[in-house]
C-alpha positions as CSV (number, residue, x, y, z in Angstrom):
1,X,0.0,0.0,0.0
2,X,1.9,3.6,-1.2
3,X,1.6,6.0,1.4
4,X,2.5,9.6,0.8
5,X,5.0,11.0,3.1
6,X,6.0,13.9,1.2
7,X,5.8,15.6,-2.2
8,X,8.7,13.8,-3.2
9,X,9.3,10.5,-1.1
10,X,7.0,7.3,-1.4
11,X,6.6,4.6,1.0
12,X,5.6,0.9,0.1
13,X,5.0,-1.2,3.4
14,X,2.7,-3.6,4.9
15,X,1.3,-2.3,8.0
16,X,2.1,-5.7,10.1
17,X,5.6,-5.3,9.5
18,X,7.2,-2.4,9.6
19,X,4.9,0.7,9.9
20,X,6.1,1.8,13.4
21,X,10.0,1.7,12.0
22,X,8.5,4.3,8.7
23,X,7.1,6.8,11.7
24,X,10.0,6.7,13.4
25,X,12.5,7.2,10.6
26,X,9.8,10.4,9.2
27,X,10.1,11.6,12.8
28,X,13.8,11.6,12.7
29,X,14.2,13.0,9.3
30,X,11.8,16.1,10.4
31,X,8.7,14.6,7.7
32,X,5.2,15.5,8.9
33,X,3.9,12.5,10.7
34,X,0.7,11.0,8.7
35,X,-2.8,10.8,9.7
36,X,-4.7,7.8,9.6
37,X,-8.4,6.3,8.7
38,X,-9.4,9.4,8.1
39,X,-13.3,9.9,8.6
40,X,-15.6,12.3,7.4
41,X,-19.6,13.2,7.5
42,X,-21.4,16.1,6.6
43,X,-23.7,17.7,9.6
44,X,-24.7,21.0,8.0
45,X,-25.4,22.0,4.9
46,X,-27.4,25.0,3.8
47,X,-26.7,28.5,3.0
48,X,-25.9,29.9,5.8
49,X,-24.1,26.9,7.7
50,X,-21.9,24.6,6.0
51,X,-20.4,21.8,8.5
52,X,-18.6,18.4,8.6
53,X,-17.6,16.0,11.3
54,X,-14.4,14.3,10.7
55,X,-12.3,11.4,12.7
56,X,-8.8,10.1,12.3
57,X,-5.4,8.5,14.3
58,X,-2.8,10.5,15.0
59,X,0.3,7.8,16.5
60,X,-2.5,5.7,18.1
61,X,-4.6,8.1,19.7
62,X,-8.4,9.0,18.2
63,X,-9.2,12.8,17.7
64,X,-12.6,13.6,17.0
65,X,-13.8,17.5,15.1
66,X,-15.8,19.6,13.8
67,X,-15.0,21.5,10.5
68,X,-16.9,24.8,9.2
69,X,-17.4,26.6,6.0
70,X,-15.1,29.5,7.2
71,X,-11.9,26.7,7.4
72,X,-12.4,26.9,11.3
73,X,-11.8,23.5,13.3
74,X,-13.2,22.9,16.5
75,X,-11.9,19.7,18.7
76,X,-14.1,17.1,20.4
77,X,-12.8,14.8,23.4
78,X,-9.2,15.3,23.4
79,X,-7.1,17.7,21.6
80,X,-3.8,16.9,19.9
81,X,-0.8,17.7,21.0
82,X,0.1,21.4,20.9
83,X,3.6,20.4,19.2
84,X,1.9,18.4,16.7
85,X,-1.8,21.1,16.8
86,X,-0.8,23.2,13.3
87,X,0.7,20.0,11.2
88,X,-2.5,18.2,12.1
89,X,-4.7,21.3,11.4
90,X,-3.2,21.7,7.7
91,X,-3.5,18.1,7.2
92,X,-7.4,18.1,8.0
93,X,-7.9,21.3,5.7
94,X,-6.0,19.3,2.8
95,X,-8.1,16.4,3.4
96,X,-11.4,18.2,3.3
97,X,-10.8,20.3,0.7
98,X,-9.7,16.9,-1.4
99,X,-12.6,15.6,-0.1
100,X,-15.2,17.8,-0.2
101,X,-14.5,20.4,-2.4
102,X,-12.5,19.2,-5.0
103,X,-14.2,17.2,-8.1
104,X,-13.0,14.0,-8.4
105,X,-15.6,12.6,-11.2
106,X,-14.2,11.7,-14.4
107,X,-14.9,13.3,-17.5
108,X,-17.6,11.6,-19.7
């Protein structure tokens, strides 16, 4: 399974064998850490109030959010860690906005 660490390095592995040695050699070498089984459910959608639920892992640890129209996240349960808060954040906007807003249908 590829998984994207950055915009220029690929990483094949299988997830039994030696995904905890890729996070640590990405956390040595500075990469952004990855999140995983990312979730997402729309809650809101009208004119005035656009609004999506969203769940992931983040190094074994389940965050739960909210994410508005306006690019504004709020946090449910437990927050991630302030060292890790803005890397997450832009990773949740990238992931929405591939998600959500981005067309992904192929031309006919």
């Amino acid at each position: 399974m590829p998984v994207r660490a950055s915009t220029s390095v690929f990483f094949l592995f299988s997830i039994n064998d030696c995904c905890d040695k890729i996070i640590l050699h990405l956390q040595r070498k500075g990469e952004r850490l990855l999140l995983t089984h990312f979730q997402w459910k729309e809650r809101k959608n009208n004119i005035i109030n656009k609004e999506w639920s969203f769940s992931f892992f983040f190094q074994g640890t389940y965050y739960r959010g909210s994410y508005f129209k306006d690019g504004t996240i709020t946090w449910s349960d437990n927050h991630p860690p302030e060292s890790q808060l803005n890397n997450i954040e832009n990773q949740v906007h990238d992931l929405i906005l591939f998600h959500i807003f981005e067309d992904h249908t192929p031309p006919m």
